[in-house]
C-alpha positions as a printed Julia matrix, in Angstrom:
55×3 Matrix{Float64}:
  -4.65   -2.45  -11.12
  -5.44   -3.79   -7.65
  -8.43   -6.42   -9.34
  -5.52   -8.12  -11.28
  -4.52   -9.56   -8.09
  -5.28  -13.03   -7.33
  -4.05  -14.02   -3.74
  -3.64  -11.53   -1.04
   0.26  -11.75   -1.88
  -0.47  -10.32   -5.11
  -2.12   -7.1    -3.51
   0.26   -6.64   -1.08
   2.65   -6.59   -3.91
   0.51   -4.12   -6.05
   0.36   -1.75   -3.1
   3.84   -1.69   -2.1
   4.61   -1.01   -5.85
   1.43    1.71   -5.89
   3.06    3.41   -2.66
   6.5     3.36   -3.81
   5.3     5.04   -7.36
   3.26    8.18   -5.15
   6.7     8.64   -2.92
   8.89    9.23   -5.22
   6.62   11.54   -7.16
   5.66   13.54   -3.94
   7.41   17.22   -4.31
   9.76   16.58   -1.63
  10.27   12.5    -2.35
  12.84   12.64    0.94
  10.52   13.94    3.29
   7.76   11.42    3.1
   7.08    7.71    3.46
   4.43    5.06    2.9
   3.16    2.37    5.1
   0.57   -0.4     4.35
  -1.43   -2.64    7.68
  -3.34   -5.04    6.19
  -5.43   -7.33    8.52
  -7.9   -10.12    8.4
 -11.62   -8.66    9.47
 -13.42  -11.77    8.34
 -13.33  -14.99    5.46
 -13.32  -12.77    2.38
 -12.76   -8.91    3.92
  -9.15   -7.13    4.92
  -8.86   -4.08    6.01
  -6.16   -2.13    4.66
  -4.59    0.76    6.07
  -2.55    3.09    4.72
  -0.03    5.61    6.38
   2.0     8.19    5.29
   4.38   10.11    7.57
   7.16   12.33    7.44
  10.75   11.7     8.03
């Protein structure tokens, strides 16, 4: 899903949607929630970084 995207807007968008889709399947959907860093390492590399906490 992520390789569709074509500019790093696109898999920003992709991983908002992905996180969205595991909250509210998690058991307890109210008692979690998704973050997602993203940050320029070098020309062609991001690091990504995902967090999930609870309420």
């Amino acid at each position: 899903m992520l390789a569709q995207a074509k500019t790093k807007e696109e898999y920003k968008k992709l991983m908002a949607e992905m996180l969205s889709s595991l909250d509210s399947k998690s058991e307890d959907e109210k008692s979690l929630t998704s973050s997602i860093k993203t940050v320029d390492v070098a020309d062609d590399t991001t690091s990504v970084t995902i967090t999930r906490t609870k309420k």
